[in-house]
C-alpha positions in Angstrom: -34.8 -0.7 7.5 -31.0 0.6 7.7 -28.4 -1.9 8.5 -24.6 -1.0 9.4 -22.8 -2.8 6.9 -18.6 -3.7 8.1 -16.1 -5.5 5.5 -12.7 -5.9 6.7 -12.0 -9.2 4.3 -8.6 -8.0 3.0 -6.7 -4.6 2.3 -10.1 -2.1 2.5 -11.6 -1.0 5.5 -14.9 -0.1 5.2 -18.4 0.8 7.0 -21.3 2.0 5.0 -25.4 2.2 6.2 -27.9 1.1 3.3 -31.7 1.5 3.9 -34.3 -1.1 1.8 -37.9 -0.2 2.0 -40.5 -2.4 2.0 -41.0 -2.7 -1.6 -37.4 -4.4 -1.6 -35.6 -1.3 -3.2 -32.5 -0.4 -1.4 -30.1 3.1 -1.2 -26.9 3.7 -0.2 -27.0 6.5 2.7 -23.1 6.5 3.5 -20.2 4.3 1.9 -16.8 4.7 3.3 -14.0 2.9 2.3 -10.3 3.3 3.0 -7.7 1.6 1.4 -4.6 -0.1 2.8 -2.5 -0.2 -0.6 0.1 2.3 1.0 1.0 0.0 3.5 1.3 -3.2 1.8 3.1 -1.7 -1.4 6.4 -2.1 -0.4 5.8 -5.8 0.2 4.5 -6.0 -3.1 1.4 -7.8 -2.3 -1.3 -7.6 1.1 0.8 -9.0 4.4 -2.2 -10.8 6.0 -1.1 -9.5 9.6 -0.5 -5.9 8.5 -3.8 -5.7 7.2 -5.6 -7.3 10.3 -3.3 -4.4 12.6 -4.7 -1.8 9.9 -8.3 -3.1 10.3 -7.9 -2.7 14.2 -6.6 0.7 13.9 -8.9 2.4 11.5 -12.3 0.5 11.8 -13.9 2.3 14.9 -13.2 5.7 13.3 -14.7 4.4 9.7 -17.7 3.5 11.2 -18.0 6.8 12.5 -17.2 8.2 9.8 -19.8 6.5 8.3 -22.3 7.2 10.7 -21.5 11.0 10.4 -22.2 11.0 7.0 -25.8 9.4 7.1 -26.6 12.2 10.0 -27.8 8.5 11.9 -26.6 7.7 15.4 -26.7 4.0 16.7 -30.4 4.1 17.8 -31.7 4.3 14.4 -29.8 1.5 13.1 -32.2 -2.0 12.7 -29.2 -4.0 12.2 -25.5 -4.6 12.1 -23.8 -6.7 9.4 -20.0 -7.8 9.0 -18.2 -10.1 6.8 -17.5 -13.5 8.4 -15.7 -15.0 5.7 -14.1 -15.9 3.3 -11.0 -13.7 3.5 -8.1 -13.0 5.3 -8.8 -14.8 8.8 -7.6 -11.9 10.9 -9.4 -9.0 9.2 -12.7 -10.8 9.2 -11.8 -11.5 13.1 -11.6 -7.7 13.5 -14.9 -6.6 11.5 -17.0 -9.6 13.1 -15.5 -9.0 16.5 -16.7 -5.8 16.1 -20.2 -6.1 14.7 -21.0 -8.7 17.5 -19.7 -5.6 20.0 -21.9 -3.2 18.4 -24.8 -6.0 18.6 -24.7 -6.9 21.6 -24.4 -3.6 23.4 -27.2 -1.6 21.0 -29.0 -5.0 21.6 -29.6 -5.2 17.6 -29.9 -8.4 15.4 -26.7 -9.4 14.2 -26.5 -11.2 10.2 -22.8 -12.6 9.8 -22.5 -12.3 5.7 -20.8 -14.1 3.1 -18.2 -11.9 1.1 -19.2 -13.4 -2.1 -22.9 -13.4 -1.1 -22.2 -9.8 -0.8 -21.0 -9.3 -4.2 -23.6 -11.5 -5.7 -26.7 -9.1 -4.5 -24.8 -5.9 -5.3 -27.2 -5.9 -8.5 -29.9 -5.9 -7.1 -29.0 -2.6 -5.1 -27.7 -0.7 -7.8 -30.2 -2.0 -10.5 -33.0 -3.4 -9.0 -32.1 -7.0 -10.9 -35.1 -9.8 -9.8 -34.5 -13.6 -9.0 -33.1 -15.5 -10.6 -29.9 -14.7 -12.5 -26.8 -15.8 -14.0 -23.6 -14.2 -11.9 -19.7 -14.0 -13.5 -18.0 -13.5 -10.0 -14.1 -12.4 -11.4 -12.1 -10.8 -8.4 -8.7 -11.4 -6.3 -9.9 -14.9 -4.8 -12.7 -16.4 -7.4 -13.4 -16.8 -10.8 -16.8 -18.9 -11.0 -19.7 -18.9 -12.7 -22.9 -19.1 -10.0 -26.8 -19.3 -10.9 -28.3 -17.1 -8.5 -32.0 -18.3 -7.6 -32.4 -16.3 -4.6 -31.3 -15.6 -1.1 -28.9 -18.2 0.3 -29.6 -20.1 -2.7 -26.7 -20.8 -4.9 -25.3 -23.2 -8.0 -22.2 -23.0 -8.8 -21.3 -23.7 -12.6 -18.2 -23.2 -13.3 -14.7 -22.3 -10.7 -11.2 -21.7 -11.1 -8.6 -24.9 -10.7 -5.8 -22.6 -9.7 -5.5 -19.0 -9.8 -8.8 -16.4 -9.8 -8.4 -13.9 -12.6 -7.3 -11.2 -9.8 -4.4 -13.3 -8.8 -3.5 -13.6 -12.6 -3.4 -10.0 -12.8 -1.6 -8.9 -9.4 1.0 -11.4 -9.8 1.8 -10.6 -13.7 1.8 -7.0 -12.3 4.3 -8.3 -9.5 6.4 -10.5 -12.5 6.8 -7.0 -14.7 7.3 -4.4 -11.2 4.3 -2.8 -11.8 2.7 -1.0 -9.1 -0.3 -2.0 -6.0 -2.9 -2.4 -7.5 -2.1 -5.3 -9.8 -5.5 -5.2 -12.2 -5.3 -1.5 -13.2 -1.7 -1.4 -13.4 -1.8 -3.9 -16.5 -4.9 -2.3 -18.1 -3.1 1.0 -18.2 0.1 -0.8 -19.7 -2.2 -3.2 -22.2 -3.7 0.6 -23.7 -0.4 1.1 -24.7 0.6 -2.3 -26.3 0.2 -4.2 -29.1 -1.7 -7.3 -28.4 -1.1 -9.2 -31.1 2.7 -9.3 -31.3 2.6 -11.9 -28.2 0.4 -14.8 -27.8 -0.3 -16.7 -25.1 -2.1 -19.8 -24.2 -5.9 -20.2 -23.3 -6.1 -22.6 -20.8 -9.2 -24.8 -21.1 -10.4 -23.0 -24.0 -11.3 -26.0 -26.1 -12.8 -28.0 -23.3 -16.6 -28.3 -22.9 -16.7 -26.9 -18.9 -16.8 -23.7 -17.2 -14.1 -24.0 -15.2 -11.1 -21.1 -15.7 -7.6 -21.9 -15.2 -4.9 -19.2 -15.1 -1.5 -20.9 -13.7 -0.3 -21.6 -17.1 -1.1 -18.2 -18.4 0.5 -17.0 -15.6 3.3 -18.9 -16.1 3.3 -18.6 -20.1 4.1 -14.6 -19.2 7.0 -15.0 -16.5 8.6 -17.3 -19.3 8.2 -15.0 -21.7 9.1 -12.1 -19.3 12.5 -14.4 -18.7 13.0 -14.6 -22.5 12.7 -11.0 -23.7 15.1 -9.9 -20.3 15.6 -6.8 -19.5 12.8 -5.5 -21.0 11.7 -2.4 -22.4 8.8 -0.4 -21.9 7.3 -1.6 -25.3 8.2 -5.8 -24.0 6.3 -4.2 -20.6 3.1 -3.3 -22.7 2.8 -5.7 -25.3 3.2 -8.3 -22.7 0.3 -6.9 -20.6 -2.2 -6.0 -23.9 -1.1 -9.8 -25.3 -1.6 -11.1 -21.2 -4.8 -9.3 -21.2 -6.1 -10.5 -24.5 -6.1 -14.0 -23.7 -8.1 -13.4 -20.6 -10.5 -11.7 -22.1 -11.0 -14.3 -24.7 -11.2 -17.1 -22.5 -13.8 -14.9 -20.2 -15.9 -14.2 -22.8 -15.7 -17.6 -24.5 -16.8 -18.8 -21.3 -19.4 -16.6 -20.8 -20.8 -17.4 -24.1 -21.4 -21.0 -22.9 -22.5 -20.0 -19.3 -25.6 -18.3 -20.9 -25.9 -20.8 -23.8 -25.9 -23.6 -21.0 -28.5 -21.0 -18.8 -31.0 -21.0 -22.0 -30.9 -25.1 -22.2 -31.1 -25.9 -19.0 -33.4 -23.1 -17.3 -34.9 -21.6 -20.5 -37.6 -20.3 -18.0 -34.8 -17.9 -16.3 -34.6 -14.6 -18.5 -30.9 -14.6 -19.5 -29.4 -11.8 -17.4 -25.8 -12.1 -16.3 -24.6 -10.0 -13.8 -21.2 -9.4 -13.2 -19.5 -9.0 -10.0 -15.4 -8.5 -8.1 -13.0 -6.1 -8.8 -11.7 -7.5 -12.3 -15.5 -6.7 -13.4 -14.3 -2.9 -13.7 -11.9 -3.6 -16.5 -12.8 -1.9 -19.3 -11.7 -4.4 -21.9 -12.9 -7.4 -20.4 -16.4 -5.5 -19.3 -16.8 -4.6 -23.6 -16.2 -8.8 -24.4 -18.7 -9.6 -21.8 -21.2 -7.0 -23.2 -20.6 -8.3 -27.1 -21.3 -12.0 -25.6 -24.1 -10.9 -23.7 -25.3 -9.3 -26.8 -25.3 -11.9 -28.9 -27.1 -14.3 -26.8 -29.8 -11.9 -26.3 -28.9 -11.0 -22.7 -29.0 -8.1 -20.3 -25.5 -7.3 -19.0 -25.8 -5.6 -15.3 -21.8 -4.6 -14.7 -22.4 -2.4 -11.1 -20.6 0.8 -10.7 -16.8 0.2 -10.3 -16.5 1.5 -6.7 -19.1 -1.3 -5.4 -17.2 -3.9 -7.7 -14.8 -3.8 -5.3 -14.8 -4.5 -1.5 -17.1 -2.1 0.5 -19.4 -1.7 2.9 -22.3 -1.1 1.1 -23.0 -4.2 -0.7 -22.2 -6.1 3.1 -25.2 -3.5 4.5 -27.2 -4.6 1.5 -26.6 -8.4 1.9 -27.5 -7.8 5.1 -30.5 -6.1 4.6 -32.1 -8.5 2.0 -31.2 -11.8 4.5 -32.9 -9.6 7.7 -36.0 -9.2 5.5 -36.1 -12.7 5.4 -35.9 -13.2 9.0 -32.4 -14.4 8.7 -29.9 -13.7 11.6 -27.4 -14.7 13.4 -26.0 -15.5 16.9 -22.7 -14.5 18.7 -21.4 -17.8 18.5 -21.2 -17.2 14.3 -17.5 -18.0 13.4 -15.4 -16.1 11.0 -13.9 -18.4 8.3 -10.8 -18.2 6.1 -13.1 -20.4 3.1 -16.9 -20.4 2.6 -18.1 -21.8 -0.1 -21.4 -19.8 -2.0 -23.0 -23.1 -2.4 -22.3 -24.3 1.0 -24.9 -26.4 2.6 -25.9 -23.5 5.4 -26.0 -20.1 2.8 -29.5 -21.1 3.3 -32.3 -20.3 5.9 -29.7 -20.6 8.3 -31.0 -19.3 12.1 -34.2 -17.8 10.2 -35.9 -16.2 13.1 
């Protein structure tokens, strides 16, 4: 089958078609993603009703786009999927809007997928990973630990109290006038640092959960930020490499007890954790999580950084593996600003 995928959740525009054959193997046939950074950098963050506008303006030529590249037109297409949440409420208006067009005139099922759903079964397009498995979701919005049994079928572990690790990273990029995006901006800046001359807390470090909390941490830097004013370029890097230290720590210490907890409680599961979201492409938090995962005896699956990030591939692919099941959905589908991975209808919801 080949399925249209559409994500418009938050600053990237993005169509891609992904094919799955009947084995269950999947390939990506055309990805396109463009990114709205340009137009939100001035405003030193995304501007929720600048990105919707974008979204409106660029999607029907990124689909395309898309299209062009997999030499397809719309009659070979089995399916159309679109994010329908969580995100930005006016992007996934735009993208849903759209794929429910595109249904309904190619008459085509339509499969309204969950962003995070989307990130969750990324691994098993790029690396073929079986049911069931541990997942580390780290991007802009969460930070939680989910067991993965199969499609539509989620536990969640562990979550974030406050901020998601992305947040903690765009808004000490914001607190230091470091440049869209926030993530990469303090890696760059930690490389040059010395991570030992500052120390910040770690939050929930000594507490036997798998929650994540980064306000404090967050708040911890801005402090120290006020204390070292104005600050040089050295203050600028050895606050990012000591920022970045504690993070990786607590993810990794974390991690640690996610797969200890996954080989006491499911010691049937083969301990693979997968990690998925755009924090999962830095480098120095990617290297704890594979000396954790090594010393449990686990198989790390980190996908290629470009689908770590939002595209339109991994909503094609999420797509793909819930029409398989017979899983689709009507026009009435809503978009939604929240939506839970362990919400009671991820499930066989409208199986046909």
């Amino acid at each position: 089958m080949r399925i249209l995928g559409i994500e418009t959740s938050c600053d990237e525009t993005a169509a891609a078609i992904v094919a799955r054959d009947e084995a269950g193997r999947g390939s990506i046939v055309s990805n396109v993603v463009r990114s709205q950074i340009a137009e939100h950098v001035a405003y030193g963050g995304v501007v929720p009703e600048l990105a919707a506008r974008s979204h409106v303006t660029h999607l029907d030529a990124i689909i395309r786009r898309a299209m062009e590249e997999a030499g397809l037109g719309f009659e070979d297409i089995d399916a159309i999927a679109a994010t329908a949440g969580p995100g930005l409420i006016g992007g996934v208006l735009v993208g849903l809007t759209t794929a429910k067009a595109l249904a309904a005139s190619l008459d085509k099922p339509l499969i309204a997928v969950n962003h995070l759903e989307a990130h969750a079964l990324t691994a098993r397009l790029t690396d073929g990973v079986a049911f069931p498995y541990l997942m580390l979701l780290v991007s802009g919005g969460h930070s939680q630990f989910v067991l993965v049994r199969g499609v539509g079928q989620y536990a969640r572990w562990g979550t974030t109290i406050d901020d998601a690790l992305g947040e903690a990273f765009d808004k000490v990029a914001k607190l230091l006038d470091l440049p869209m995006p926030g993530g990469p901006s303090v890696e760059r800046e930690a490389l040059k640092g010395d991570p030992k001359r500052l120390r910040f807390p770690r939050p929930l470090l000594g507490e036997d959960r798998l929650d994540f909390s980064f306000s404090g941490l967050k708040t911890a830097v801005r402090l120290k930020a006020e204390a070292l004013a104005p600050l040089s370029d050295a203050d600028v890097a050895d606050i990012c490499a000591g920022f970045q230290a504690a993070v990786t720590e607590i993810v990794a210490r974390r991690a640690t007890a996610a797969l200890q907890r996954l080989g006491s409680d499911a010691p049937e599961i083969p301990p693979v954790l997968v990690v998925a979201g755009g924090v999962a492409a830095n480098r120095a938090i990617g290297g704890a999580l594979r000396d954790a995962a090594d010393r449990a005896g686990a198989r790390l699956v980190i996908p290629p950084a470009a689908l770590c990030t939002d595209n339109g591939a991994m909503v094609a692919w999420a797509g793909a593996e819930r029409l398989a099941l017979g899983l689709v959905d009507g026009f009435d589908a809503p978009a939604r600003a929240r939506w839970p991975l362990d919400s009671e209808d991820m499930g066989a919801r409208n199986a046909a």
